[in-house]
Structure formats: C-alpha cells, structure tokens
N, C-alpha and C positions, 0 to 999 in steps of 0.2 A: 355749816360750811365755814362759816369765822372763826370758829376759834382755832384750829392748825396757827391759820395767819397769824392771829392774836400772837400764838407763839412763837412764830417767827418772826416778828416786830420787836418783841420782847428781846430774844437772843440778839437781833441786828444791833439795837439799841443799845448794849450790852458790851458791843466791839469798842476798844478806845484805839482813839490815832493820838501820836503824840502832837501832831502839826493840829494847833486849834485856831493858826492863822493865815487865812486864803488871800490872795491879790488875785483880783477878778476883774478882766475888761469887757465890757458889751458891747457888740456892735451891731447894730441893729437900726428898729424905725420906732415912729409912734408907739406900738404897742410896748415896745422899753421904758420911752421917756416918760406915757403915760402915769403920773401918778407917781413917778420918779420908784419905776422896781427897783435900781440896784441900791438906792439910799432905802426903802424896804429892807431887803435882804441884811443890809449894813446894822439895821435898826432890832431886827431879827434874828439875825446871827450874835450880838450882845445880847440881848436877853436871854440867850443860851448862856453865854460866857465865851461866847467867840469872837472873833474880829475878821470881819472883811473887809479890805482897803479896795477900794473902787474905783475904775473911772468907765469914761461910755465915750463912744463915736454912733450917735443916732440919728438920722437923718427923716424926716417923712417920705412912706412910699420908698424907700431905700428898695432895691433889690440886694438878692448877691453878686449881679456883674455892674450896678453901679458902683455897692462899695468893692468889690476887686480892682475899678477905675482908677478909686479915688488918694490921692498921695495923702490926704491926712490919717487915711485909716492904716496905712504903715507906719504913719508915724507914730499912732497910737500904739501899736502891735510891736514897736522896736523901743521904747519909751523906756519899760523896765521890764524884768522878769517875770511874767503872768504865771501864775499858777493854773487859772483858766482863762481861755481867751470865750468867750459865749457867743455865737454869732446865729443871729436871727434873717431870715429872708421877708421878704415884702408877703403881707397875710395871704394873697392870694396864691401868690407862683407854685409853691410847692403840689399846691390841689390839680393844678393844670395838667394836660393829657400828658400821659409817661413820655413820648419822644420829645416834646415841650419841654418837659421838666429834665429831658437827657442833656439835651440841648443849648439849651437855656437858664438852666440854675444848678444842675450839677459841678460841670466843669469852672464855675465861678467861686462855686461854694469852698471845693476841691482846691481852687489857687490861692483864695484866704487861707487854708489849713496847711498846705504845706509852706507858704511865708512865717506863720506860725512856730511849723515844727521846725522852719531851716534858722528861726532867729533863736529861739528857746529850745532846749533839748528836754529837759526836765515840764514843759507845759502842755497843757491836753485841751483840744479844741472839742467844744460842750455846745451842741445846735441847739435853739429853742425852740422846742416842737410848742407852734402856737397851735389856734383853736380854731372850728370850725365856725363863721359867722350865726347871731343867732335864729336867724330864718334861711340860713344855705347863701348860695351865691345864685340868684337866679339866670345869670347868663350863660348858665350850661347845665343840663340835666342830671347831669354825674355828680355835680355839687350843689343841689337845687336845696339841700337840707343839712341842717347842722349833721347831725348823721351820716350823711355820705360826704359832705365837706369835710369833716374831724377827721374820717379815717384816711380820706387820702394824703391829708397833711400829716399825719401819723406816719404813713404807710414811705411818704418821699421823704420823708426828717430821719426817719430809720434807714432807708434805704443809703440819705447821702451821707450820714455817718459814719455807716460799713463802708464805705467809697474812701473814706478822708480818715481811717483809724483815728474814728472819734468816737465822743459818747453823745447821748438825747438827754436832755432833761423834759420828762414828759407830760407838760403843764396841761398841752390839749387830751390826753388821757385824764389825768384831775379834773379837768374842764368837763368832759364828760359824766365821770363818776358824779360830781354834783348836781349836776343837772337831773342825774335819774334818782339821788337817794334825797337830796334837800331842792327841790324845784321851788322852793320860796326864796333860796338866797337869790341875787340880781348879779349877775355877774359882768353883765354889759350894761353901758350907757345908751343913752338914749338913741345913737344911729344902729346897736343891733352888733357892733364890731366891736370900740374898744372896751378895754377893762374898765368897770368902776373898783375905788376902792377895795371892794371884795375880791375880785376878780385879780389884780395885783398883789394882794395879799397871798391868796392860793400859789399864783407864779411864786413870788419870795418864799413862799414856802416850800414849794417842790423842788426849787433850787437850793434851798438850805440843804435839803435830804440828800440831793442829787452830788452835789459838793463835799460835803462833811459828812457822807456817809451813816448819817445816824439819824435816830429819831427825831423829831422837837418834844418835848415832852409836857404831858398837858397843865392846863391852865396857866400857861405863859405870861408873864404879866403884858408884853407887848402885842395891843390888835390891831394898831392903826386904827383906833377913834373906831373899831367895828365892836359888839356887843360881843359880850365874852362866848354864847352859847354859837353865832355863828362864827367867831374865830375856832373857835375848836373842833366844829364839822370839818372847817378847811386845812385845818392841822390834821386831820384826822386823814383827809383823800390826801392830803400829800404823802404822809407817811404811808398810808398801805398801798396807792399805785405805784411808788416809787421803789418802796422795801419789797413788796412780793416779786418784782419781777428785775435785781439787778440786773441780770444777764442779759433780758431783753435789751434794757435802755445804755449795755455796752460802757458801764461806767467802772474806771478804776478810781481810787483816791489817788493823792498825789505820794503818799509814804509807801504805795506800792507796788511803782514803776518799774523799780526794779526787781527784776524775778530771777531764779535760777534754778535749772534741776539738772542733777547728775545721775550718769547713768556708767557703767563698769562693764568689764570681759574682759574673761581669762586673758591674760599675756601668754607669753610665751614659753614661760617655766617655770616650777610647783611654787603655788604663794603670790604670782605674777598678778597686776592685774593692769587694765589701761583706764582709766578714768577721764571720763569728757564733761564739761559744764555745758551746758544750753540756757544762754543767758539773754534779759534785754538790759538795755545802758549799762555794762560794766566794762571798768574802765581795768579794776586791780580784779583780779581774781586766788584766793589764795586758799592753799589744801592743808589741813592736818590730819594727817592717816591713823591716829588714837597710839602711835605708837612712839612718839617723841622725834618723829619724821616728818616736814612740812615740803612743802613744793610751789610753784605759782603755774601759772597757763591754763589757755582751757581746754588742753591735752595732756595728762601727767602718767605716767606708767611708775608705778610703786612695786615691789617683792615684799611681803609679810610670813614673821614667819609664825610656827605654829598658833594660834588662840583665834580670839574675837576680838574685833577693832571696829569702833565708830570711823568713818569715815566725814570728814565737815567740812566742805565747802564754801566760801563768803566770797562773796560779789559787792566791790562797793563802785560806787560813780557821784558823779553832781546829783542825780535826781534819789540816793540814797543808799540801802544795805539789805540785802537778800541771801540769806542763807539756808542749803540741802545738804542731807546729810544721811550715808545708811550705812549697815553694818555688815563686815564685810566676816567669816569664819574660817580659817584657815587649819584641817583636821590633821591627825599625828602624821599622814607620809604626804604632806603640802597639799592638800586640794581641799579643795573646797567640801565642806561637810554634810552639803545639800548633795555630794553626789549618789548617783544613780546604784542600785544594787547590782554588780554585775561581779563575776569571775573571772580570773586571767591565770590561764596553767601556760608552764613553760613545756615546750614541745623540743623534741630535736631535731637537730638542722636551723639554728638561728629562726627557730617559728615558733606563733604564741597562738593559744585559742583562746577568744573571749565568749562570754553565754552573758546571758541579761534578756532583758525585755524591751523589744521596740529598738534595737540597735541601726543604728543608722550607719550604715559601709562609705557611704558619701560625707560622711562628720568625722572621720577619723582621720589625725596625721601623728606623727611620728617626731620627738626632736632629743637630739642628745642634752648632757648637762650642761650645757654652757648654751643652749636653749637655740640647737642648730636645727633648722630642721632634716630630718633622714627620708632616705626613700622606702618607702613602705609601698608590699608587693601583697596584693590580696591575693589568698591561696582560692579559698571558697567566704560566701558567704549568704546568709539568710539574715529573714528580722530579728531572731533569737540569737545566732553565733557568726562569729568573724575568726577564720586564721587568717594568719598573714606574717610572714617573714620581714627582718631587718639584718643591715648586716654589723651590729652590735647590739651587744646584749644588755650595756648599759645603756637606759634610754625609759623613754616617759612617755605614752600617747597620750592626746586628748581627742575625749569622745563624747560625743553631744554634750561637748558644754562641762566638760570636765573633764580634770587629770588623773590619771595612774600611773603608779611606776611599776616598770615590768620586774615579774621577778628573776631572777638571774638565772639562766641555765648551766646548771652544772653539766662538766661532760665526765 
C-alpha cells in the first residue's frame, strides 16, 4: 500500500516554486514558544537552502479570543508583509463540545484571519492543528484519550479553516502517525502535554512541507541535537501526512494565489466568440487571440476568421501571474469545426428545412450579417428536422451551439 504514495512524494517533490523565501508570523501559546518552533523551522528551512524570516506573538494559555483582544497581536499582523500569518488556539479549546467551539473559538479565530486578509492581500492564514494530550484530557469523556482528543482537534482546525479560507498544517496528524509506526520516539515532556525536542522538530517539519510545498529530503544535516535515525522517521511523517493529502489540509503556496480559467461562446456572428476570465487577485487582465489581435477585461468578444488560434489569457496582481489558454477552430463558412452533422435545404416561400440528430427547436435563432437578430417562425418540428421561415434569405442561424449559413433561395 506504500508505494503509490512513495510515488507521489517523489512527483510532489519534484514541483519547483520559484519563491524559496517565506516571512512567517506565529501567533500562538506555549506549545510555539516551546523549544523555540519558529527558530526550528528557520534552522530547517536553510538546511534545505531556504530562508524563513520570522517573528512570534505567543502568549501562555493564549486562546483565540484573548489574542483577537489583544493590540500587540495587530501590531504584529500589520508590522510587514506575511506570507503566512500561522495562528495557533489554546491546546484544549478546539477539542471542546462543537456549540463551544462555534461559540467560542470560531468566530475569534475567523476575526484574526480576516484582520489578516484586510491588511495583506497577497497573505494566507495557516491554523496549527496541535496534538492530542498524551493520556487524553480527563475532564471530559469525548477526550479522555489521545485518540479521541487528536481527532477533535483535527476535526475543529479543519473545520475553522474552511470558515476563515484558510489552510491546516497538520502537525497533530504527524503526531499521531508516530505514535503508531515509531512509539519509542518521546514526543512529550514530562507533564504528558508539551513538545520535547522531537516533538518540535516533527511540528518544524510539517510546516516546512506545509509552507514550501515540497519534500525535505533525507539525511538532512540538520536534527536539532536529535540522532539522525529518529530525525528521519520524523521527516518521513511529515512529508507523507502532509504530501498525500494537499487537499485535505486546504493549502495553496503563495506563487499560486493567483488563478485564472477561461471560458468562450459563440457570439453573435460566424468566427464570433465572447470570452470571460474567472479569476482570483487580478488586477490587469490581458487577451492574445493567436491572431496578432490583443484585448484587456475580463469580458472580451473577438471575430476570427477562417483557421485555428491559441487563445491566452494572463492575470497579473501583487500576489502574482496566472495564465489559461485554449484553442479556439474557426472552419471554411465561419463556424466552428466541432459542428454538429446536420443539412439545411432551401425550401420555397422564404422557408428552410434542417435534418440532424438531437435537434433542439428551443436552441435555434436567426441573425442577419451585420449579426441582427431576425424573427424566426417555426413551421413544424421534431428531434431530427426543423422548417421554419425568415423573411431574408441572407442570414445565418445558430443551433445547439453553432453556426450555419443558410443557403440562398433561388426563385
């Protein structure tokens, strides 16, 4: 059952960002300052060949509605440009009964994140899903075990994430995986709660992954003073609970904020088309139709005439440059080359009959050349044939999705 993964570690690994330098804020409690994670991480990410510039607002016992209280944590948060802002809750709150947790550490977590998004456009708030204590939480039977404590902190870190378009980094996931494949490493200290050593190490590691997107790759020279065969176990869970499941843990990088896809239809006369972008953070948006033809907006209507054209779209903004792109075929009497098989006889009395397959009588209109539309009178029709009358005989319909030009009636 490992090796798929194997290969999908590999391929992850494999991705290059050109940004190899993070600015990362933490805001958090003890289990941060523990052992100093973000100077970890800082220490860890060079040994890669990377740089992360750091700072921390960490309190003991912090929740998230003391620090949404508190005025040094804006001032942290407005200070400079974050790439991530990391914000951590007090070990327990998250595990707490769901209307608790609605109540009480959501809507706190949610007012950190959009302070966040409204000071930085370009920054992404990154929760730290901590760990289940190592004997549970005895003051409540739902968390009486590492086991059922881990996953409700899993289950509220994901949850407030999705609330606050954020991502997880998913340490208490790691936390778990070790415990069940290496139960000799020691991952807490003596009260059963914080990180030892190891245990910070693992965190720094799941957030190098979760940040920078990529592997660590093994035999790292840096272990934090930890022996090389258990630094590599924990390189090892950070890399596959983090890389098997991007999606879960809701993480973009920061080179790929901004997105764009385009999408087309027919205009309103042969060659026509209407092009729309659906983009996030773009501020310029700009078209080249393959045809020595450019445009801006992210609404554009083009006419192409006969061949095949790349269509290319680019989106740029502060957080970066996103570009979609398809090809658009334009066949010898303007339409589109993907069209449907169907015949069109000219009848007398200004009437045409079409035949095809699957004809759609409710998809059909009518427009003259200068792309008017005409009244079109349906004589009879079924799924295979449509007559129907105009009153010119120069003139083009489009039907399901494509153009024809009528043939002329001679009288």
């Amino acid at each position: 059952m490992q090796k798929p993964l194997v290969i999908l570690l590999l391929f992850v690994s494999s991705l290059g960002f050109a940004q190899q330098q993070l600015n990362v804020l933490f805001i958090g409690n003890s289990y941060t300052y523990a052992n100093d994670l973000p100077g970890t991480l800082v220490q860890l990410a060079a040994a890669m060949g990377d740089q992360v510039n750091v700072d921390s607002k960490t309190n003991g016992g912090y929740t998230f509605q003391m620090h949404s209280q508190d005025l040094v944590t804006y001032q942290k948060i407005n200070a400079q440009a974050w790439d991530y802002v990391v914000i951590q809750g007090q070990s327990q709150e998250p595990s707490f009964p769901f209307g608790q947790v609605n109540t009480q550490s959501i809507p706190f977590a949610m007012q950190l994140a959009d302070s966040v998004y409204a000071k930085h456009e370009c920054a992404q708030v990154n929760y730290f899903m901590t760990w289940g204590r190592e004997n549970g939480d005895p003051q409540w039977d739902s968390i009486n075990t590492f086991n059922k404590m881990n996953a409700r902190l899993r289950d509220a870190y994901l949850r407030i994430a999705d609330s606050s378009n954020a991502g997880v980094s998913p340490v208490g996931s790691a936390w778990r995986y070790i415990r069940e494949t290496q139960p000799s490493i020691q991952l807490y200290v003596g009260d059963g709660s914080h990180p030892s050593v190891a245990g910070t190490y693992l965190a720094a590691s799941v957030f190098y992954v979760c940040l920078f997107h990529k592997a660590i790759t093994p035999n790292l020279a840096y272990t934090a003073g930890l022996d090389a065969v258990t630094a590599q176990h924990l390189i090892d869970a950070a890399n596959l609970v983090v890389l098997d499941s991007m999606g879960t843990w809701m993480l973009t990088h920061p080179d790929s904020l901004t997105t764009v896809a385009i999408s087309a239809q027919l205009g309103g006369i042969p060659g026509g088309y209407l092009f729309e972008a659906n983009c996030n953070h773009c501020d310029q948006i700009s078209w080249d139709f393959g045809d020595n033809q450019t445009s801006t907006g992210d609404q554009v209507a083009h006419t192409f005439a006969n061949g095949s054209y790349w269509v290319t779209c680019t989106v740029t903004d502060p957080c970066g440059q996103a570009i979609d792109s398809m090809q658009i075929t334009v066949g010898s009497n303007g339409i589109s080359a993907l069209e449907s098989e169907i015949s069109i006889q000219a009848l007398d009395g200004q009437q045409w009959h079409i035949e095809g397959n699957n004809i759609n009588q409710f998809d059909i209109m009518a427009f003259d050349y200068s792309g008017k539309v005409l009244e079109l009178k349906l004589q009879d029709a079924t799924k295979d044939a449509i007559r129907f009358s105009l009153p010119t005989s120069f003139a083009f319909i489009r039907l399901n999705g494509h153009y024809y030009r009528l043939p002329v009636i001679v009288q």
